[in-house]
Structure formats: structure tokens, C-alpha cells
N, C-alpha and C positions, 0 to 999 in steps of 0.2 A: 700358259696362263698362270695368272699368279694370285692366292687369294691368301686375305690375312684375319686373325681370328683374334680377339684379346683375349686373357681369363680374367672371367671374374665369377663372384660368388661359389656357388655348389662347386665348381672345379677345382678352385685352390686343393692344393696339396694331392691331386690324383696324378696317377702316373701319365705321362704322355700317351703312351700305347690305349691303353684303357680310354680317355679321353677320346682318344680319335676314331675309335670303332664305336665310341656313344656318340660322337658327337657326327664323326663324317661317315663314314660305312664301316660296317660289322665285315673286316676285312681278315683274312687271315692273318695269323703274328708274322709268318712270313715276307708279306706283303710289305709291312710298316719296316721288319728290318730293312732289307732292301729298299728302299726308300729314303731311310736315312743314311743309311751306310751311302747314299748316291747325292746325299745333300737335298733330296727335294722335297726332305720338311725338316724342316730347320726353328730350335727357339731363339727371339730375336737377331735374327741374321747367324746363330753359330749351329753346330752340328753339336747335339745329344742321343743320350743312349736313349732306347723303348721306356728305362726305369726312369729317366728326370720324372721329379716333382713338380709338377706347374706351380709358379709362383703369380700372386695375384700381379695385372698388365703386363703379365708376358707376352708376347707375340708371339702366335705359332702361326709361320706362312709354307705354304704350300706350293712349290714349284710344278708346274704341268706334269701333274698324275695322274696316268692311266686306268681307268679304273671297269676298262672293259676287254681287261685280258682273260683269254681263258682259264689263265690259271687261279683266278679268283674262285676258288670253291666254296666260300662261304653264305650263304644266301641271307637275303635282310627279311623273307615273307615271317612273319608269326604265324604261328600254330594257333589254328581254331580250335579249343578243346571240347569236345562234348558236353552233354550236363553230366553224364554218365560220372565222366571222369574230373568233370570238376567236383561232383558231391562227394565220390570213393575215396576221392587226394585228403579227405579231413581225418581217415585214417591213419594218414599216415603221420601225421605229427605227434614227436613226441615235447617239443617244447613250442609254444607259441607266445613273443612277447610285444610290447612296441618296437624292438629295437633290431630283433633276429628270431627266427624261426629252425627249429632242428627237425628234419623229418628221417624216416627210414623209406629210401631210395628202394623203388620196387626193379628187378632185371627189366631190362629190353626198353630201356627209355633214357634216352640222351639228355646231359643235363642243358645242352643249349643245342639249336637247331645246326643241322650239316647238311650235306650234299646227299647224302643215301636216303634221310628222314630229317623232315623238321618235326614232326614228333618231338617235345621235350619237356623237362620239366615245369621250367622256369614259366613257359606261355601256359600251364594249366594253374602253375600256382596265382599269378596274380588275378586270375578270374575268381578265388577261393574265397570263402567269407573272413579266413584267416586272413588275407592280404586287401584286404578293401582297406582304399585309402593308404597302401602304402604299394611300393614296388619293388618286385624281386630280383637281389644284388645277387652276384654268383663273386666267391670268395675261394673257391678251392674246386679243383677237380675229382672228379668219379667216373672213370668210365661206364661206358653203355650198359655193358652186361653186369659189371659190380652194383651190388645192392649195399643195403646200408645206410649208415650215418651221413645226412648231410647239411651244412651249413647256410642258410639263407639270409642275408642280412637286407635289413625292412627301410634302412637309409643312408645316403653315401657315407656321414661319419662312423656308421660300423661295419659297413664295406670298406670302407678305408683301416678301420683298427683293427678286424679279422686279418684283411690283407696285410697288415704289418706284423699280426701274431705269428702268419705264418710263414713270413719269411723270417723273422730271426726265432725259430721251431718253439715256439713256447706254447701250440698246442698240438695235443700230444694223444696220436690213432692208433688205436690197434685193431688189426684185423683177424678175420681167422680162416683161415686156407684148407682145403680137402686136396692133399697132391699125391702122383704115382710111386709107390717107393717109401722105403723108411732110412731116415739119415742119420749116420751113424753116428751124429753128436746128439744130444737131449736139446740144447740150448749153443747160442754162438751170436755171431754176427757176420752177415754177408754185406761184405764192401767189393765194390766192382767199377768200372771204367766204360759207363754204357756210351755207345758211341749213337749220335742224332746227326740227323741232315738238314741243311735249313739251301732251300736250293741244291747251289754245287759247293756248299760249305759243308766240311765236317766239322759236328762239335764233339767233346769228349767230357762229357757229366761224372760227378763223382756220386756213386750211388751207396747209400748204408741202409740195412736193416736189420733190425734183433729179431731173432727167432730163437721159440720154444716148442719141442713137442709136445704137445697134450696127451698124443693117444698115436698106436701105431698097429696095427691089426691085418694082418695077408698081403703083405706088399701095397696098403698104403697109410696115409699120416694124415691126423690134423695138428693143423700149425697153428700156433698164435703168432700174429705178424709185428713189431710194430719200428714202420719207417722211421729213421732220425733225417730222411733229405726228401723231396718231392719231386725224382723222377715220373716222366711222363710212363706210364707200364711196368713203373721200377720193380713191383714185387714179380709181376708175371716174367719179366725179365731176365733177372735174377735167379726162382725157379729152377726158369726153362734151362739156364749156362750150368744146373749143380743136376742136370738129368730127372729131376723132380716137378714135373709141369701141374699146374692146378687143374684138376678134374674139370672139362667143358671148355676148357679154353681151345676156344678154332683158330686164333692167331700163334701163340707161343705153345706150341705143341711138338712132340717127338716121331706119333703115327698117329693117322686117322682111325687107328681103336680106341685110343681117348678120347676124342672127342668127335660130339656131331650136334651138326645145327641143333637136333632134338635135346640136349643135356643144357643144363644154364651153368654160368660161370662158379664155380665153388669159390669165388672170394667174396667174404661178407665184411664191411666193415662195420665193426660190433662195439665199439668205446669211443669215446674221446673225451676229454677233457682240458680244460683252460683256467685263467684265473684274468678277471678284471675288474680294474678298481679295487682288488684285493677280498673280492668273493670268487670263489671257484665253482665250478659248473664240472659237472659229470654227468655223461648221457650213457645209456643203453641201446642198439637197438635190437630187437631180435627177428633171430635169424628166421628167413622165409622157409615155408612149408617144404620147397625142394633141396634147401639146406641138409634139413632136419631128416627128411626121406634117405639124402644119399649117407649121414652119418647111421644111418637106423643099418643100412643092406650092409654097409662097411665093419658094423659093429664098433663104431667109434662114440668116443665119450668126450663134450668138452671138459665136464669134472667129475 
């Protein structure tokens, strides 16, 4: 079967990928590569990457796509949020404006719905009085259990200019890490060759982060993080390959004494800042009460 879609309006200049989980299923990235890589979506009759630019009367046609294999993990249902939780979420903002929204990201909440939990952020925020009348773009990732800093932009032209900020890295995170271990530089840079799977493909990512110690007390450290690339788990990665895993992490871990379901992730991300149209912005967020608990027991200081 074969169906054909023109662009126009709101979609100009959106990536393909993006496009086709708004527009036809919230599929996995996987999906879409394989897909193309197969030719069975194609702009105007030729083969492009996930990143094309839709250009206004493009053609994007669709050759007989399967769209009820098992391996489709990603599910389309929205999270019904509570009142509960939609009145607590105005907590969390720390900037709200027409244009984007920056809030501090609480543990244990996924910023967009998965297979284990559609629990997420995105389906409470736009129930919020902050978002009436506008809809919540997602512009960068945060895993589940990271807290913190995060970006929300309120319509596709600043979905689309976050999205291009941060691919060519001109805005700029810093984290800050609770890890096992004290490392024998103050300050450095971890550069690494993380290896990803997409199917039966390997890929091989180049990964960089600055790091600084803050504070280092019985065998363990707070770290200031701050990424120059946006691997997928790149700090927790990275870490784990230098024998220094972040306190609570049940994925990138050395022994089940570090961590357990009961500990939340000790990475917070605490800064960020950007510049547009030639005003810059600089946010704070601060760290959660179980942050702050485990630097109190560790005897750690962020200054």
C-alpha cells in the first residue's frame, strides 16, 4: 500500500523523523531508520536521512509499512494526569513564557511515555495552567530517574530553534554527580567511543565531558558535569568505563552495594544556559531533598 502526504504550513523545516512520529505513529527512532534505510519512505521518490529538512510540497510517500510488529515498543495512549499532579507540576517551573517553559524535572517520571510507564511529563504538563492554549514540545532528553533542568518549548518555531541550538551545542549543561571513588585528577575531560545498537547495526558515538571535582570525602566525589556531545546515558557511561558509577544508578553500576531500587539517581542537572536573538538566559535548578540528604551523610560540599 502506498500513501502520499504533501508539507505544508507548521511542518516546513521539521526533521522527517520528528514529523512522522507527529504526524503518523509515535514510533520508535529505530523503526523510521530501518525504514528508510529499506526505501519505504522516501521524499519525493528519493531516499533520505531521519535528519532531512522537510521542504514546503514535498512529498513524503510511504511504501507498505508494517506498523503492527512486536517490535514497536513505543505506545501512542496519553497519560491521564491527576488533579493532584497537575496542580504540584506549577512547582516546578522555574521559567514560564509564551514561547518555552524551563522546569526542575522531579526522579521517577519519564519525559515522554514507554513501554514499562506512560507516566510522563509532557501529558501532565499540557493539562497545567502554565500550558493552556499552548502544547508541549520536547527539545532534549533526560532520563527517568535524572532530575533537573528541563526544556519545554510552547510552539513548533521554538521546538525547532532549541532543536537546532542543540545540535550545533550552543546550549550549554551542567550537571552535578554524587560517584563511588575519588579521581585522581581535580578537573579533565572524558572523551570515549560509546558503542549503540540500532537493531543488528553497531554504531560507534564520540562522546566528551568536562569534569571537575567539587568535593571528595571517604571514598566518594561530587562532580560537576558538563557534556560538550549528547550521548544517549553519556555521563552515566562514561562514569561506569573510569570505575566511578553515580550513586543509585541500577543500570551502569560495578555491585549491587551501590545501588538499589530504594536510592534515587545522584545525577541532578543544575545549570544551563543559552543566548537568543542576542539575550542570554541562565537557569538554576535546585537539587531535590534526596540530593541534598546523600551530600549531608557523605559530608560533601557543592561550595
Amino acid at each position: 500500500m502506498k500513501k502520499t502526504f504533501q508539507i505544508k504550513g507548521e511542518f516546513i523545516n521539521s526533521r522527517l523523523d520528528r514529523w512522522f512520529k507527529r504526524i503518523i505513529s509515535d514510533v520508535p527512532q529505530s523503526f523510521i531508520e530501518k525504514n528508510l534505510r529499506k526505501g519505504k519512505i522516501k521524499i519525493n521518490n528519493k531516499k533520505q536521512k531521519s535528519s532531512y529538512k522537510l521542504k514546503e510540497n514535498d512529498f513524503v510517500v510511504l511504501y507498505n509499512i508494517n506498523f503492527t510488529s512486536n517490535k514497536l515498543k513505543k505506545t501512542s495512549k496519553k497519560y491521564i494526569a491527576t488533579k493532584k499532579e497537575i496542580t504540584s507540576s506549577s512547582n516546578l517551573f522555574i521559567e514560564n513564557n509564551e514561547n518555552f517553559a524551563v522546569i526542575n524535572k522531579p526522579a521517577g517520571i519519564a519525559v515522554q511515555s514507554g513501554t514499562k510507564s506512560i507516566r510522563n511529563i509532557l501529558d501532565i504538563l499540557r493539562f497545567t495552567k502554565e500550558f493552556k492554549n499552548f502544547s508541549p514540545f520536547t527539545v532534549h532528553r533526560l532520563d527517568k530517574e535524572t532530575t533537573g533542568i528541563f526544556i519545554v518549548a510552547k510552539n513548533r518555531k521554538y521546538a525547532q530553534l532549541f532543536t537546532s541550538l542543540f545540535r550545533i551545542r550552543k546550549i550549554y549543561k551542567t550537571y552535578l554527580g554524587i560517584v563511588l571513588g575519588e579521581l585522581e585528577k581535580k578537573t579533565g575531560i572524558f572523551e570515549d567511543d560509546l558503542i549503540y545498537y540500532e537493531d543488528d547495526r553497531k554504531i560507534t558515538n564520540k562522546a566528551i565531558t568536562k569534569f571537575t571535582v567539587l568535593d571528595c570525602k571517604k571514598n566518594y566525589s561530587l562532580l560537576k558535569l558538563n557534556p560538550h556531545t549528547g550521548r544517549k546515558h553519556q555521563i552515566r557511561r562514561q562514569l561506569l568505563l573510569r570505575g566511578h558509577p553515580i550513586l543509585g544508578d541500577s543500570k551502569y553500576r560495578m555491585t549491587k552495594e551501590h545501588s538499589s531500587k530504594k536510592s534515587s539517581l545522584m545525577l541532578h542537572a543544575y545549570k544551563i544556559n543559552f543566548s537568543i536573538a542576542g539575550t542570554k538566559y541562565n537557569y538554576i535548578a535546585e537539587p531535590p531533598d534526596s540530593f541534598k540528604k546523600i551530600l549531608k551523610e557523605k559530608y560533601l560540599k557543592i561550595f
